[in-house]
LUMKEMAR-303941 format. One line per 10 residues: number of its first residue (from 1); their letters; for each residue x negated, y, z of N, C-alpha, C. Coordinates in steps of 0.001 Angstrom, whole numbers, plus 500000, padded with zeros to 6 digits. Atoms other than C-alpha are relative to their C-alpha. Example, Ala and Ser with C-alpha at 12.3 -4.5 7.8 and 13.67 -1.06 7.14 Angstrom:
<rs>
1	as	499110:498810:500000:487700:495500:507800:499100:501200:500000 | 500820:498810:499940:486330:498940:507140:500770:501090:500730
</rs>
This chain:
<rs>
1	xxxxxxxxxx	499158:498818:500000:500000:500000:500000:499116:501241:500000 | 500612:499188:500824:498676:502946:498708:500042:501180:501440 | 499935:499124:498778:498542:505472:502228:499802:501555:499529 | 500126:498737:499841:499131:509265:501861:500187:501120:500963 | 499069:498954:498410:499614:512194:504634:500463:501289:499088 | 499622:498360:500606:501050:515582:503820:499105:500720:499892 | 500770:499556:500352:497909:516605:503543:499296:499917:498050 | 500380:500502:501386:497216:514815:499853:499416:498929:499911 | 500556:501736:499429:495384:511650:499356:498669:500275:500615 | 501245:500423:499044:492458:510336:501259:498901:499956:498974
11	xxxxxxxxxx	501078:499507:500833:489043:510504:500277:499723:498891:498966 | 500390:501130:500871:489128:506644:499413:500670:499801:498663 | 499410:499450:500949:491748:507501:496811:499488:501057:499142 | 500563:498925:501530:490157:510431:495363:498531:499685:499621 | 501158:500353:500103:486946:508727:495352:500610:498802:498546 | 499389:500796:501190:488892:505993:493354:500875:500337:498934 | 499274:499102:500959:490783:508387:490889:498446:500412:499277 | 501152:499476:500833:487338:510048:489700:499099:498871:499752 | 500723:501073:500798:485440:506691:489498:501099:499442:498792 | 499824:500162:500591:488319:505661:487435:500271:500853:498669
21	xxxxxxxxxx	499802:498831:500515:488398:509160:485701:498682:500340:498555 | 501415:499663:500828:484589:508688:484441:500066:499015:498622 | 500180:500682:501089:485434:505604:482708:498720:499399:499270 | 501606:500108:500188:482053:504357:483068:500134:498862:499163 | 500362:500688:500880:480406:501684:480481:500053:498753:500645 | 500023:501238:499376:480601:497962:481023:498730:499521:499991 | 501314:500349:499728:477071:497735:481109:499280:501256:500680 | 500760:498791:499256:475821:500654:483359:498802:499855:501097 | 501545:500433:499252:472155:501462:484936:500460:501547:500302 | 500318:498491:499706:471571:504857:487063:499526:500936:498845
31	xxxxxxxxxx	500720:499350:500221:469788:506317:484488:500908:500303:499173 | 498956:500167:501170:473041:505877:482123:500728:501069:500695 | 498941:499445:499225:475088:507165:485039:499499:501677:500149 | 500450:498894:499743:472932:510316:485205:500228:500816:498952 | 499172:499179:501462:473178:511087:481787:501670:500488:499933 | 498363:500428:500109:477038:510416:481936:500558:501539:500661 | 499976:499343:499197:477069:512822:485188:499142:501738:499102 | 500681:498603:500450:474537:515490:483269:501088:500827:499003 | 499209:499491:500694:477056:515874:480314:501592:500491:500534 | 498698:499902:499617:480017:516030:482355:499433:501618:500680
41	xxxxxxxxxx	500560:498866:499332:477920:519319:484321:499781:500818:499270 | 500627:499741:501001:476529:520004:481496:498661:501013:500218 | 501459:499756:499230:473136:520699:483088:499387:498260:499846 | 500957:500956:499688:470080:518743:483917:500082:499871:501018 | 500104:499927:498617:469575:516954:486632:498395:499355:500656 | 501317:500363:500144:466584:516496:488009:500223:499485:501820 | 499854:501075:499086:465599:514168:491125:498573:500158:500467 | 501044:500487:499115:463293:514151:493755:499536:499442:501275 | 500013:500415:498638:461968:512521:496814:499343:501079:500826 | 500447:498700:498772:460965:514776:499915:499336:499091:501349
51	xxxxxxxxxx	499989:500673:498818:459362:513656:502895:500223:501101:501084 | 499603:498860:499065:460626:516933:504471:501678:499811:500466 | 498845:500495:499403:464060:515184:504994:499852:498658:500906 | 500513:501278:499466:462596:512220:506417:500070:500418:501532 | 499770:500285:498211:463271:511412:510428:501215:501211:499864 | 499127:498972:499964:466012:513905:509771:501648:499158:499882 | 498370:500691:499897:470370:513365:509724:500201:500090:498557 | 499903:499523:501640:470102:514267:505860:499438:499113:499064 | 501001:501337:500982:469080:511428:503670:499859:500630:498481 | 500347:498907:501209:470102:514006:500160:500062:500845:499943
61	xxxxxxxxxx	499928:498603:499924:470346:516978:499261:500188:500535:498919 | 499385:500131:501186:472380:518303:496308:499843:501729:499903 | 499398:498310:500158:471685:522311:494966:499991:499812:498090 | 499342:500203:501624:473475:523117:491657:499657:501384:499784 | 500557:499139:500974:472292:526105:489551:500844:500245:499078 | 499255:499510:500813:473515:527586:486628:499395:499275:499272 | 500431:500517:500778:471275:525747:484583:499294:498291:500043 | 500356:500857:499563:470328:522874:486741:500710:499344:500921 | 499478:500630:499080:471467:520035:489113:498350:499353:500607 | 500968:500194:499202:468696:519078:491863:500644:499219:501261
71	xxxxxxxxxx	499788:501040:498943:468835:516212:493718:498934:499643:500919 | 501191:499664:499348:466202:516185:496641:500384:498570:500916 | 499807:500999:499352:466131:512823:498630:498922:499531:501202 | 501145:500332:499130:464452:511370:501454:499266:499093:499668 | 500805:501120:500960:461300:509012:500627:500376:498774:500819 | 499909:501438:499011:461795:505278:501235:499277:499202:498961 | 500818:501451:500788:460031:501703:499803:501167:499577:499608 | 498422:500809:500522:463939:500700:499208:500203:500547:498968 | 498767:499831:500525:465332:501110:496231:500813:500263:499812 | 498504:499604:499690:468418:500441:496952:500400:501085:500876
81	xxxxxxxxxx	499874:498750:499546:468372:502882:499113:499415:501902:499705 | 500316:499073:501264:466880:505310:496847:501268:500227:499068 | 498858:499974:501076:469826:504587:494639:501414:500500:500375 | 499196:499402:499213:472164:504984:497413:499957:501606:499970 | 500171:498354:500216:471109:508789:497683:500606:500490:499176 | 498877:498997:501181:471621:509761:494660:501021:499731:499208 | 498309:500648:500158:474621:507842:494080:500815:500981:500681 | 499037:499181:498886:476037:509746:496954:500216:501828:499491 | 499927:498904:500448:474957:513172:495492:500402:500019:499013 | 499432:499803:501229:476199:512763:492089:501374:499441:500060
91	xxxxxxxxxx	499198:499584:499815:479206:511798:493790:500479:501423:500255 | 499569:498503:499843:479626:514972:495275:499771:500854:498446 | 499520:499460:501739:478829:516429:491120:501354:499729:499507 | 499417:500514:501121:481049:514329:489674:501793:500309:501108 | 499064:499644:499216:483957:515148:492708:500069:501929:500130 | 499877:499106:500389:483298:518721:492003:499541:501196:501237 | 500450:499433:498455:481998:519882:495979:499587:500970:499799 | 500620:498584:499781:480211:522879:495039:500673:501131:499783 | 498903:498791:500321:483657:524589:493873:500026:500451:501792 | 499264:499819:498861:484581:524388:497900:498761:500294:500902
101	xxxxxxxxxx	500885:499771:498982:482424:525729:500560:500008:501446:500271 | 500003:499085:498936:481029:528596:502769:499782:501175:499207 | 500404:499426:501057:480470:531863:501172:499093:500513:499902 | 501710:499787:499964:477356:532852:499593:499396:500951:501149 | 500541:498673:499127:477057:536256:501468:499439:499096:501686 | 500299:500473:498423:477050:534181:505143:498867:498556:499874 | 500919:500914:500505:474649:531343:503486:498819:500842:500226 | 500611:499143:500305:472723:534274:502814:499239:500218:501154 | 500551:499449:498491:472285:535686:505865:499531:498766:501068 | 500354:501346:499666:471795:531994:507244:498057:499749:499797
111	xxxxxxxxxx	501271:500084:500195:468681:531770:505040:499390:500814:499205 | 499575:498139:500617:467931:534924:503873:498649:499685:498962 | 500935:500526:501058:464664:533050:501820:500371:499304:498327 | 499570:500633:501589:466717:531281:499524:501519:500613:499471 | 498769:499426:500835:469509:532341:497137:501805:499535:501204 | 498615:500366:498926:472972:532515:499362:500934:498965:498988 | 499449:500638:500404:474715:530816:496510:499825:498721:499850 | 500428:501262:499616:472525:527365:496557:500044:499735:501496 | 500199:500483:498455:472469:527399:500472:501593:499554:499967 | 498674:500864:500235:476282:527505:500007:500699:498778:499878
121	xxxxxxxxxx	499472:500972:500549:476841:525006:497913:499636:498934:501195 | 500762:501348:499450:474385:522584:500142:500915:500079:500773 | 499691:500336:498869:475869:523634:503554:501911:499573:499570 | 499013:500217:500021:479621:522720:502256:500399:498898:500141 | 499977:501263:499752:478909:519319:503038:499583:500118:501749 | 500450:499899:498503:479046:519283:507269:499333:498804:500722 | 500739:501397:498985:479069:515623:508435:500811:498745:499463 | 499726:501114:500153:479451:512503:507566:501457:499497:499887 | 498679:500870:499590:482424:511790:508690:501403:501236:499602 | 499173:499479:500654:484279:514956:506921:500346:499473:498943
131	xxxxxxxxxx	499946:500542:500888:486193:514098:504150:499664:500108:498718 | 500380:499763:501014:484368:515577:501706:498491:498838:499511 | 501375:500952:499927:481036:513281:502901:500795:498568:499599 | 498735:501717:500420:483671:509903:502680:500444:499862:498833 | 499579:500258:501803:484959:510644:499259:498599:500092:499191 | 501431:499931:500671:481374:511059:498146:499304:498460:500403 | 500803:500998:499786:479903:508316:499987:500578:498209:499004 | 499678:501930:500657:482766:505397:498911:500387:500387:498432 | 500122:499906:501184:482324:507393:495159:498772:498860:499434 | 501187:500607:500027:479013:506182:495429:499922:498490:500211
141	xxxxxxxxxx	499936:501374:499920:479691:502578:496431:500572:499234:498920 | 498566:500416:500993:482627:502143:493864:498109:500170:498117 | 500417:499554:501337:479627:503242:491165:498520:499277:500088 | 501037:500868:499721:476839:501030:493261:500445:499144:499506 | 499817:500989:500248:479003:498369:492637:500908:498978:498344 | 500658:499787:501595:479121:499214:488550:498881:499628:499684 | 501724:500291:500148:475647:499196:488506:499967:498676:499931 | 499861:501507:499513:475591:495883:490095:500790:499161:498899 | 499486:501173:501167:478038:494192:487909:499450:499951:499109 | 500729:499849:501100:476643:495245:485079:498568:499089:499605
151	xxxxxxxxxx	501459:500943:500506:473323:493420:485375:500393:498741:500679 | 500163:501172:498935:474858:490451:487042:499488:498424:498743 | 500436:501307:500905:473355:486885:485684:501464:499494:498556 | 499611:500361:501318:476352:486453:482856:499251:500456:498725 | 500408:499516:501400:474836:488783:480546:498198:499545:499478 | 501406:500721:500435:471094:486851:481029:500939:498946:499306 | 499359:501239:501001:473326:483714:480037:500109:500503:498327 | 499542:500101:501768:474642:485176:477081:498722:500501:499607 | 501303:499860:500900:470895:486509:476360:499134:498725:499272 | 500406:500939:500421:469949:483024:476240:500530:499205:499267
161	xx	499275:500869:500875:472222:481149:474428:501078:500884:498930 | 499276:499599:501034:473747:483731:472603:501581:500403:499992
</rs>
C-alpha cells in the first residue's frame, strides 16, 4: 500500500518516481549514470576525493555552479563505498536539491570566503535523517541496485555462448 500524509509523498516515493523518471539503460555502469545525470544538468560533473571530509559526519559533498557540478567525497579503499557517495550526490542532482535551501545572502555571511550561493546550495542538506537526505540516499540505492543488475553473471553467460 502505497502510504501518503497531507504533507505529499515520502521521500521513498519520490526517490522511486525520479529513478523511474530517468529511465535508466538495462545495462548501466556509474560512468553511464554520470553522463545520463550530466545531460539532464546540462553541466559537467566532476568528482573528487578529499581527505578533508574524512573522520567527519559528511561522507559528500555536492556544489553546483552555473557551469559545473562538483562532487567532493571522502577518501576510502572501498569502492563500493566510493560509489555509494556519489550515488547519493547525484541523487540529490537528479532530485533537484539545490532549487530548495537557505539563502545565499545568510550562506554568505556563514562563510564569507566562499560564494554565498554554493555554500547555500551545500548547507540545504541538514541531516541525515531529513527528508531531503532519505530521498537522496534510497535514490541512490534504487540506482546502486541498477548498477548491480546490470553486470550480474547472465550477461557473462550470454558473452560466452552467445
Amino acid at each position: 500500500m502505497n502510504q501518503q500524509t497531507s504533507q505529499g509523498p515520502g521521500p521513498e516515493q519520490i526517490a522511486a518516481e525520479a529513478f523511474l523518471a530517468l529511465q535508466v539503460p538495462s545495462r548501466l555502469t556509474l560512468a553511464g549514470l554520470i553522463g545520463i545525470v550530466a545531460a539532464l544538468r546540462r553541466r559537467r560533473i566532476e568528482i573528487e576525493a578529499t581527505a578533508i571530509l574524512n573522520g567527519t559526519s559528511v561522507c559528500g559533498l555536492w556544489l553546483s555552479t552555473d557551469t559545473r557540478e562538483i562532487i567532493l567525497h571522502a577518501v576510502t579503499d572501498s569502492e563500493l563505498h566510493r560509489q555509494q557517495f556519489i550515488l547519493h550526490e547525484l541523487g540529490h542532482m537528479i532530485l533537484r536539491h539545490d532549487e530548495l535551501g537557505v539563502s545565499s545572502d545568510y550562506a554568505g555571511s556563514l562563510f564569507p570566503n566562499l560564494d554565498g550561493e554554493l555554500v547555500s546550495r551545500a548547507l540545504a542538506r541538514s541531516s541525515f535523517v531529513d527528508d531531503l537526505e532519505a530521498a537522496a540516499e534510497t535514490l541512490a540505492d534504487l540506482l546502486a541496485g541498477a548498477i548491480r543488475d546490470s553486470t550480474m553473471e547472465p550477461r557473462s553467460f550470454e558473452q560466452v555462448f552467445g
